[in-house]
Short mmCIF file of the C-alpha atoms (twelve columns), coordinates in Angstrom:
data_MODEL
# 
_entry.id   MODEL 
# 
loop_
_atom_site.group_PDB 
_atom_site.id 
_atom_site.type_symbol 
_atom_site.label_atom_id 
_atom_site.label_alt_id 
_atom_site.label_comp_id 
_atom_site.label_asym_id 
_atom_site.label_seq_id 
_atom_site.Cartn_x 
_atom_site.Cartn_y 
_atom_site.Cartn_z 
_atom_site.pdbx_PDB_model_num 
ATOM 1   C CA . UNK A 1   -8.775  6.724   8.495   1 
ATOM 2   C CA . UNK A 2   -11.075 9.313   7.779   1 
ATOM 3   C CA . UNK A 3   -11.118 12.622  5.811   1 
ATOM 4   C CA . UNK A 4   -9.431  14.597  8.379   1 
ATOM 5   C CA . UNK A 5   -7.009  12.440  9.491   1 
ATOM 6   C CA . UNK A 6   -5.833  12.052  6.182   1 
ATOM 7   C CA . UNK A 7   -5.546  15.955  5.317   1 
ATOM 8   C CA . UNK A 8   -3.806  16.521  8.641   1 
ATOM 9   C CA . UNK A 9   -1.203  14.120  7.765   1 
ATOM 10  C CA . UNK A 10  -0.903  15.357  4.329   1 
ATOM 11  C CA . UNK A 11  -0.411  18.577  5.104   1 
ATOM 12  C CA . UNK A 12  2.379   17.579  7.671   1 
ATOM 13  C CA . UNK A 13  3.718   15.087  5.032   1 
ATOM 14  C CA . UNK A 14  3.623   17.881  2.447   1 
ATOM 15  C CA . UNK A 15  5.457   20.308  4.853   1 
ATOM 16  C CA . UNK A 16  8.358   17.868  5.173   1 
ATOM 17  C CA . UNK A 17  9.352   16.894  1.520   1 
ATOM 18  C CA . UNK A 18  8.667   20.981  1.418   1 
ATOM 19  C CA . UNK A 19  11.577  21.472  3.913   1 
ATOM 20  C CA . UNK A 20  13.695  18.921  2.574   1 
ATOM 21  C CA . UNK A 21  13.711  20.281  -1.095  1 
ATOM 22  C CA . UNK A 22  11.537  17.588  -2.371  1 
ATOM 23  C CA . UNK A 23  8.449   17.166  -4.777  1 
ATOM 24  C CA . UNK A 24  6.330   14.123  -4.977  1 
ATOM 25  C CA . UNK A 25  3.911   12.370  -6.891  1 
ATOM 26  C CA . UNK A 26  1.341   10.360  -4.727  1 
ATOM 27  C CA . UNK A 27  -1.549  7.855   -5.919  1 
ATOM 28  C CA . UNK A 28  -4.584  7.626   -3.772  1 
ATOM 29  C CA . UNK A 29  -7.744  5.533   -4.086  1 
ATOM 30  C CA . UNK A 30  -10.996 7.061   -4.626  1 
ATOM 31  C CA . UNK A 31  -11.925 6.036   -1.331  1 
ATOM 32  C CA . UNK A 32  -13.951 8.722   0.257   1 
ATOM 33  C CA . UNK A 33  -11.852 9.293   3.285   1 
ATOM 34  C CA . UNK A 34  -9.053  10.514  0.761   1 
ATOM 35  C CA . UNK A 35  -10.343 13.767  -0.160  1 
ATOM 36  C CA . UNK A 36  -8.717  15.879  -2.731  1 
ATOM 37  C CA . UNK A 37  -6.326  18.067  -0.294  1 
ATOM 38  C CA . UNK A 38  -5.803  22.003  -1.793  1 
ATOM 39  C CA . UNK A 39  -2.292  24.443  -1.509  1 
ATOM 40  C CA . UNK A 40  0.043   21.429  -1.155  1 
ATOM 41  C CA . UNK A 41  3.300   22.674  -2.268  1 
ATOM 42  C CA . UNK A 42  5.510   19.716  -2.812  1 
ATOM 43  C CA . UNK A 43  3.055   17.022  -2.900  1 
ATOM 44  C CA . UNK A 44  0.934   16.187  -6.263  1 
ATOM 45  C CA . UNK A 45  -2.013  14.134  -5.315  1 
ATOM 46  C CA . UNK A 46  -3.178  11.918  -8.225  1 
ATOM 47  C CA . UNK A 47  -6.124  9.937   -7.678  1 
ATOM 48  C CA . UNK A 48  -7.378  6.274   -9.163  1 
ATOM 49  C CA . UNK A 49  -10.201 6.752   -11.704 1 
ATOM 50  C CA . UNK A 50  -13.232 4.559   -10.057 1 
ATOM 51  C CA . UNK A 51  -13.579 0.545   -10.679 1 
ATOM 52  C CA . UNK A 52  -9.548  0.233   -10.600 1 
ATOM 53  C CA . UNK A 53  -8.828  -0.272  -7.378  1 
ATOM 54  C CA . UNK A 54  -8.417  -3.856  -7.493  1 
ATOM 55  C CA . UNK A 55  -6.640  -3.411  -10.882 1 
ATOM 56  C CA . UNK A 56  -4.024  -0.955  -10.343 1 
ATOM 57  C CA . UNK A 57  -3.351  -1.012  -6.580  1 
ATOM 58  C CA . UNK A 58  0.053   -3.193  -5.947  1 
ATOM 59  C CA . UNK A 59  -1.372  -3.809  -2.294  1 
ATOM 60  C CA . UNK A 60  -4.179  -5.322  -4.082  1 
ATOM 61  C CA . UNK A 61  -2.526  -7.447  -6.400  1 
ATOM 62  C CA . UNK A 62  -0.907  -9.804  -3.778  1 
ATOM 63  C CA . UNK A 63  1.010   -7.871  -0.968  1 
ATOM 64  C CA . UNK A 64  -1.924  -7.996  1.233   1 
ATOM 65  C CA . UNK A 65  -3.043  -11.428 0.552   1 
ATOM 66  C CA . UNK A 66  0.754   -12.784 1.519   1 
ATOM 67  C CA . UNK A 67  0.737   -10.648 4.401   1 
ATOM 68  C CA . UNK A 68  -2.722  -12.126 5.408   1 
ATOM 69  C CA . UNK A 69  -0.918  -15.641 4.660   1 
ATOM 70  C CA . UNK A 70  1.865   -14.913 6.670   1 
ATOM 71  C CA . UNK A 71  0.143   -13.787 9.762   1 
ATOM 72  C CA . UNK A 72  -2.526  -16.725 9.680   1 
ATOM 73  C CA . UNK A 73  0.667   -19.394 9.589   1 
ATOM 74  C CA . UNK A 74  1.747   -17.675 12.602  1 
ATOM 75  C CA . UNK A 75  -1.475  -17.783 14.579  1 
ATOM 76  C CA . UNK A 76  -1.917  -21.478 13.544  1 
ATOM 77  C CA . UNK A 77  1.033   -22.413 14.653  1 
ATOM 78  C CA . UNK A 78  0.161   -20.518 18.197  1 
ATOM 79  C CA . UNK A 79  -2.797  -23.179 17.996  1 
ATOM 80  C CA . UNK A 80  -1.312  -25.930 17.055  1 
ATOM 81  C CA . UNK A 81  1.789   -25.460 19.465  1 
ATOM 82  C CA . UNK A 82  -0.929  -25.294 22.087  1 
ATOM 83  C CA . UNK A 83  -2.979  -28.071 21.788  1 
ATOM 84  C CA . UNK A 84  0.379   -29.997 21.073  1 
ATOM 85  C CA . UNK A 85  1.682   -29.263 24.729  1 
ATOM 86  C CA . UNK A 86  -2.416  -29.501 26.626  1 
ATOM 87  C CA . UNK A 87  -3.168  -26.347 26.594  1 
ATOM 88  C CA . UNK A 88  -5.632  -24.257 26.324  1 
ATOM 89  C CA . UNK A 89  -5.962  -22.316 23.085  1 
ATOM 90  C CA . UNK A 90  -4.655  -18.833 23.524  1 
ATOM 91  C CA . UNK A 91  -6.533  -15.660 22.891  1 
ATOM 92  C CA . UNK A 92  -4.118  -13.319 20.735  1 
ATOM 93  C CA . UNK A 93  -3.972  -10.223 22.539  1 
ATOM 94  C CA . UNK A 94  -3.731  -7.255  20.573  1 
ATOM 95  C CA . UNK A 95  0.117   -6.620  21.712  1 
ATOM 96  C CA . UNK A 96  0.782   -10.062 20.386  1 
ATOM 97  C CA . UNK A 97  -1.147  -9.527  17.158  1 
ATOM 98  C CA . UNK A 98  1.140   -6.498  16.289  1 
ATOM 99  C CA . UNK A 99  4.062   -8.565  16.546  1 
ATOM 100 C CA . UNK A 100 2.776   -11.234 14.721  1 
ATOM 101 C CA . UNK A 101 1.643   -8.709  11.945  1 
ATOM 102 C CA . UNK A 102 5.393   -7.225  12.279  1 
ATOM 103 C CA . UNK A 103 6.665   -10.867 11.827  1 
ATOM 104 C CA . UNK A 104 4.119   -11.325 8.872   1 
ATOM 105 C CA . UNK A 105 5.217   -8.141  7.181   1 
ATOM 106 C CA . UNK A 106 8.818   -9.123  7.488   1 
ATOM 107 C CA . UNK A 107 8.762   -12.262 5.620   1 
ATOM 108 C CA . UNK A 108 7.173   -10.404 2.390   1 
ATOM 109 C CA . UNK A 109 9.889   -10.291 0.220   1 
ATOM 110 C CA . UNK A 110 10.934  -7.698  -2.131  1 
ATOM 111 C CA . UNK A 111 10.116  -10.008 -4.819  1 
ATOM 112 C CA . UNK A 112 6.852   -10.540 -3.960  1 
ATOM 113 C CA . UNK A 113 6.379   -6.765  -4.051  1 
ATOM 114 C CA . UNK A 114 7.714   -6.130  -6.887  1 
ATOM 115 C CA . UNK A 115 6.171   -8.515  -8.784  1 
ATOM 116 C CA . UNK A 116 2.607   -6.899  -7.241  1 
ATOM 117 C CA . UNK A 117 3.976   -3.574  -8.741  1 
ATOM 118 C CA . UNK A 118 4.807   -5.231  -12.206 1 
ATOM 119 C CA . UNK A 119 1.435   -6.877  -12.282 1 
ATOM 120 C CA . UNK A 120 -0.303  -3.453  -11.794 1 
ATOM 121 C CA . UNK A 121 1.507   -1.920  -14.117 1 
ATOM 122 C CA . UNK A 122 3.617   0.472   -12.549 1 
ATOM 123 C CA . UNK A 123 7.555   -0.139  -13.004 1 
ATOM 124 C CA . UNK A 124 10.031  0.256   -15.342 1 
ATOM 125 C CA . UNK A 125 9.554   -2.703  -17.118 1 
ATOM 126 C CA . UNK A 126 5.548   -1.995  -17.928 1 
ATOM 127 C CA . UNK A 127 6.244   1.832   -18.468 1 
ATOM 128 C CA . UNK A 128 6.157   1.994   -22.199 1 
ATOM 129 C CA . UNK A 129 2.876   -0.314  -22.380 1 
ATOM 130 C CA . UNK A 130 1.486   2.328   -19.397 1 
ATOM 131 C CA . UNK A 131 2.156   5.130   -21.663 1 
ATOM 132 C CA . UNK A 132 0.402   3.358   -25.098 1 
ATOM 133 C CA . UNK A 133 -2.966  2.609   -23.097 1 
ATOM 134 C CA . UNK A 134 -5.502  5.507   -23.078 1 
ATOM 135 C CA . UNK A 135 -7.161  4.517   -20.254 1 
ATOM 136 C CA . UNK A 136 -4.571  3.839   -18.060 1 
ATOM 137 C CA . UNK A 137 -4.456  5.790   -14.821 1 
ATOM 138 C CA . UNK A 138 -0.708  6.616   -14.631 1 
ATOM 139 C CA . UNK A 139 -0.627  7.865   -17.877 1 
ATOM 140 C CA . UNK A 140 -0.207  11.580  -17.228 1 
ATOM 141 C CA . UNK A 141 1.794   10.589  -14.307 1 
ATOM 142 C CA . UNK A 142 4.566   8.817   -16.220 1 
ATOM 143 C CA . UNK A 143 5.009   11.443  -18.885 1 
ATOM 144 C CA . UNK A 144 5.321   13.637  -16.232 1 
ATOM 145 C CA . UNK A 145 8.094   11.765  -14.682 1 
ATOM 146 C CA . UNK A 146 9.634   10.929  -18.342 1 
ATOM 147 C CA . UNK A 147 10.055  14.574  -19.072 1 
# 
């Protein structure tokens, strides 16, 4: 990803939700290929404060990690299977990684997720304790969506 890349499919993303009636609210990082993005008409960019990353991303609070999890069982077991039967150890071509990633992705359950969400703070549950913190992030955000 880099700064272009991500404008370009902003815009496009933007021009979508604008043709199908819809406004948004999106949270970016402050990484520096996610610039600030001018004129979008039904997109509201709202960016992460720095140093919160790791606090307030979902992603960051577990999804990743059992994805990571997930996909590493699976290449083990390629491994293991392997050696098991005399063979040699594979090499995990990049066709076979996708799949496995795929695979990996699909055994994250929506409990997992969501309880990645709740331990960032951002559902339904955590919204009132979002809105009393004055240095929360999403605080704008969810009296915006409250009103």
């Amino acid at each position: 990803m880099d700064s272009v890349l991500f404008e370009e499919w902003i815009r496009e993303l933007d021009s979508n939700f604008e043709k199908e009636g819809r406004k948004i609210v999106l949270i970016v990082d402050n990484c520096p290929a996610h610039p600030c993005v001018k004129d979008l008409k039904a997109i509201n960019l709202v960016f992460l404060p720095p140093s919160t990353t790791s606090k307030k991303q979902p992603m960051d609070q577990g999804v990743i990690r059992a994805l990571k999890a997930h996909y590493r069982s699976k290449a083990v077991q390629i491994y293991i299977t392997a050696i098991e039967n005399n063979r040699p150890i594979p090499n995990i071509s990049i066709l076979v990684a996708m799949d496995m990633l795929v695979a990996a992705w699909d055994k994250n359950t929506p409990g997992t997720i969501n309880n990645c969400f709740r331990a960032a703070g951002i559902s339904h549950q955590s919204q009132e304790s979002t809105l009393s913190d004055d240095e929360d992030p999403f605080k704008t955000l969810w009296k915006k969506s409250i009103t």
